[in-house]
MARZANU-76086 format. One record per residue: residue number from 1; residue in three letters; x, y, z of N, C-alpha, C in turn. Coordinates in steps of 0.1 Angstrom, whole numbers. Layout:
% MARZANU-76086
NUM|ALA|X|Y|Z|X|Y|Z|X|Y|Z
...
//
This chain:
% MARZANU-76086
1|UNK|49|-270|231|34|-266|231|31|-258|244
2|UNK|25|-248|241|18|-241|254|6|-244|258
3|UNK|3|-249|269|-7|-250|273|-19|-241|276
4|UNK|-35|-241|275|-41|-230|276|-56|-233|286
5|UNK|-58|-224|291|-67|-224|303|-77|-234|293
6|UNK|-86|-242|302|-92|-254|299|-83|-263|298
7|UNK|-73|-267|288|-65|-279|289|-60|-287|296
8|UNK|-65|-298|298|-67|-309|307|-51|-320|305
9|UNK|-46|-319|309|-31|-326|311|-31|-337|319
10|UNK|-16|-345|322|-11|-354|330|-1|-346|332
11|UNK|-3|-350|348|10|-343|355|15|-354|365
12|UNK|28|-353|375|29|-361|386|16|-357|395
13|UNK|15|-365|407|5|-365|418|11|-365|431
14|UNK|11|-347|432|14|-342|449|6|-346|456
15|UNK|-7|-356|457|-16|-356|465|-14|-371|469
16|UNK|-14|-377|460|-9|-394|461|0|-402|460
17|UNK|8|-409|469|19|-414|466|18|-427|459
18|UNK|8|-431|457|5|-446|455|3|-445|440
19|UNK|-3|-436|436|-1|-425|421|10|-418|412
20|UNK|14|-422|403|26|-418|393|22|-404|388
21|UNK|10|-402|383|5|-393|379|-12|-388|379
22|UNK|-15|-381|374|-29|-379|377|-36|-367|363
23|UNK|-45|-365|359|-52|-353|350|-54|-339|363
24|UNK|-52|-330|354|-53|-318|359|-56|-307|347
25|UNK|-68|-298|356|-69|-286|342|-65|-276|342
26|UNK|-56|-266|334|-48|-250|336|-63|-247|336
27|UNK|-63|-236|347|-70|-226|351|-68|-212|348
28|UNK|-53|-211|346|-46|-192|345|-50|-190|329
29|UNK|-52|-175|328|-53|-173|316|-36|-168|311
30|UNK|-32|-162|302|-24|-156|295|-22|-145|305
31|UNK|-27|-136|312|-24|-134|321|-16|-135|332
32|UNK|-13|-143|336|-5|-150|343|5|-147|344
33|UNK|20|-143|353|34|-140|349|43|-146|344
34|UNK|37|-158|344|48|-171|341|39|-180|329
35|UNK|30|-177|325|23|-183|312|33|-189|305
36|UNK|27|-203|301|37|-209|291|48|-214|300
37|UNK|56|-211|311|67|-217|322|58|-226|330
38|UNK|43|-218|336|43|-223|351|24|-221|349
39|UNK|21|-231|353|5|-227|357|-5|-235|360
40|UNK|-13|-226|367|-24|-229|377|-35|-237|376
41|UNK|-41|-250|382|-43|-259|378|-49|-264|389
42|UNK|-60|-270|387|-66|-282|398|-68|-293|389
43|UNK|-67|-305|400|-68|-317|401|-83|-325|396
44|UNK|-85|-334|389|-90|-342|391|-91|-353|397
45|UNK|-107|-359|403|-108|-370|408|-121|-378|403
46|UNK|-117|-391|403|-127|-397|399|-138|-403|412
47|UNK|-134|-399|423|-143|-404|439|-157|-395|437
48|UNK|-167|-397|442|-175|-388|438|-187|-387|451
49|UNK|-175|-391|463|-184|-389|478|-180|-374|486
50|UNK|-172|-365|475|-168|-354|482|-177|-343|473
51|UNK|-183|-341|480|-196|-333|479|-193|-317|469
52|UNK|-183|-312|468|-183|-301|465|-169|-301|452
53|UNK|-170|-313|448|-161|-316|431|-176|-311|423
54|UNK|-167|-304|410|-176|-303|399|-171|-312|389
55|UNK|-188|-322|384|-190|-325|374|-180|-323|359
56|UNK|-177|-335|353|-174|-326|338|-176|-340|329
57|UNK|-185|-339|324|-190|-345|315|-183|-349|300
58|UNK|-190|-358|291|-178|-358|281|-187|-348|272
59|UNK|-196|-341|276|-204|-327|270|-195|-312|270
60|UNK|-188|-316|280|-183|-303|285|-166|-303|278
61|UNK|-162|-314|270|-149|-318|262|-153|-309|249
62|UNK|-144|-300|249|-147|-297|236|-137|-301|222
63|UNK|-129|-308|231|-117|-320|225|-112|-329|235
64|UNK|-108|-343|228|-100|-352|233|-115|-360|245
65|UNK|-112|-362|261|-116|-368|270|-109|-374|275
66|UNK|-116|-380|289|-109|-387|303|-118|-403|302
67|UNK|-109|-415|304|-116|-425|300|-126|-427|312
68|UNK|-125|-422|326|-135|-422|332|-143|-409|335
69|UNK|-158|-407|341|-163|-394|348|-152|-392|363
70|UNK|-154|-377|355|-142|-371|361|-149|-358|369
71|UNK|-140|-349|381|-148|-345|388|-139|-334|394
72|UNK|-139|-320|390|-127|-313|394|-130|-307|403
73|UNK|-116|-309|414|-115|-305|430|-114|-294|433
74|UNK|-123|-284|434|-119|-267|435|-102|-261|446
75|UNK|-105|-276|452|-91|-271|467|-81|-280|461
76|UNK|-78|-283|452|-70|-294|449|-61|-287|438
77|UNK|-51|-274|443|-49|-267|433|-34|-264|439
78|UNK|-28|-264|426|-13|-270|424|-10|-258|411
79|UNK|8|-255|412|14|-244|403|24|-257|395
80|UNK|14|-257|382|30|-273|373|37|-264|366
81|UNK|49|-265|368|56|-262|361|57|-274|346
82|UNK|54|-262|337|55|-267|319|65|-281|319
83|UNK|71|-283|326|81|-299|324|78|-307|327
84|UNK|68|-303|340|60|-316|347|50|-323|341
85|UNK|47|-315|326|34|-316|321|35|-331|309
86|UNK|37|-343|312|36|-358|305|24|-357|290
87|UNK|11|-353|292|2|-358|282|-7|-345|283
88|UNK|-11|-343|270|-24|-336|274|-36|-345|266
89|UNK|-43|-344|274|-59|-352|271|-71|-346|260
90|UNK|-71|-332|265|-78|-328|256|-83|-316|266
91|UNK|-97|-307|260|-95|-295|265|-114|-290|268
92|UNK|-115|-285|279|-129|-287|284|-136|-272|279
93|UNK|-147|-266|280|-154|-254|279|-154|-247|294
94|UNK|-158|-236|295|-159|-226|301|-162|-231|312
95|UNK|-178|-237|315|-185|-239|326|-183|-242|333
96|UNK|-172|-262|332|-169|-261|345|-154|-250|352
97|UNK|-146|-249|345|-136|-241|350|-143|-228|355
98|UNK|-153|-218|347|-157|-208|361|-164|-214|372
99|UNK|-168|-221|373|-177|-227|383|-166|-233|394
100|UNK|-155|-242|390|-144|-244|400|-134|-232|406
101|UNK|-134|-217|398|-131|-210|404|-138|-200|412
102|UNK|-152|-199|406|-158|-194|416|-158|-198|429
103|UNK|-161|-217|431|-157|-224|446|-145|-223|449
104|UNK|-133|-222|444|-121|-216|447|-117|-207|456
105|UNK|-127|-196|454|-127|-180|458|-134|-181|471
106|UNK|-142|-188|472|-152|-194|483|-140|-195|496
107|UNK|-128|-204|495|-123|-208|502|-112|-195|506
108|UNK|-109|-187|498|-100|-176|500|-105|-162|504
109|UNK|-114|-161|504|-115|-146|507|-126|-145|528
110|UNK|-119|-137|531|-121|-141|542|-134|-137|547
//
């Protein structure tokens, strides 16, 4: 299966060692050079004292869902390669993923 920008997965957790795994959403579109091998992806968190996660509601599922409110990390962004990918959860709308890239771009352009 190929995965596609919105789709919310289980991956390992580069951020947490105390963590096996964690949800993450492909960000890349088809675009991408490695589509289908490799792609771009931030993290979820369910903490909700770090000021600058976006919301995602079970409004914003337009399949499947996360058993808790969930909260995607615009800096929390990782390249999975397609093997790493364990589960997919289901798959979100537009809003929050341009809204986490737009804070994304925030952090990169100088």
């Amino acid at each position: 299966m190929k995965y596609e920008r919105g789709d919310v997965v289980e991956a390992g957790d580069p951020f947490n060692e105390e963590k096996t795994s964690r949800p993450f959403v492909i960000l890349n579109t088809d675009a991408h050079p490695f589509d289908g091998e490799q792609y771009v992806a931030v993290t979820f968190t369910t903490q909700t004292w770090y000021d600058e996660t976006i919301p995602v509601t079970n409004d914003d599922f337009l399949e499947g869902g996360l058993p808790k409110q969930s909260f995607l990390v615009p800096w929390g962004v990782v390249s999975l390669p397609h093997s790493d990918i364990r589960e997919w959860f289901g798959r979100i709308d537009s809003g929050p993923l341009d809204e986490t890239v737009d804070q994304l771009v925030t952090y990169l352009r100088a």
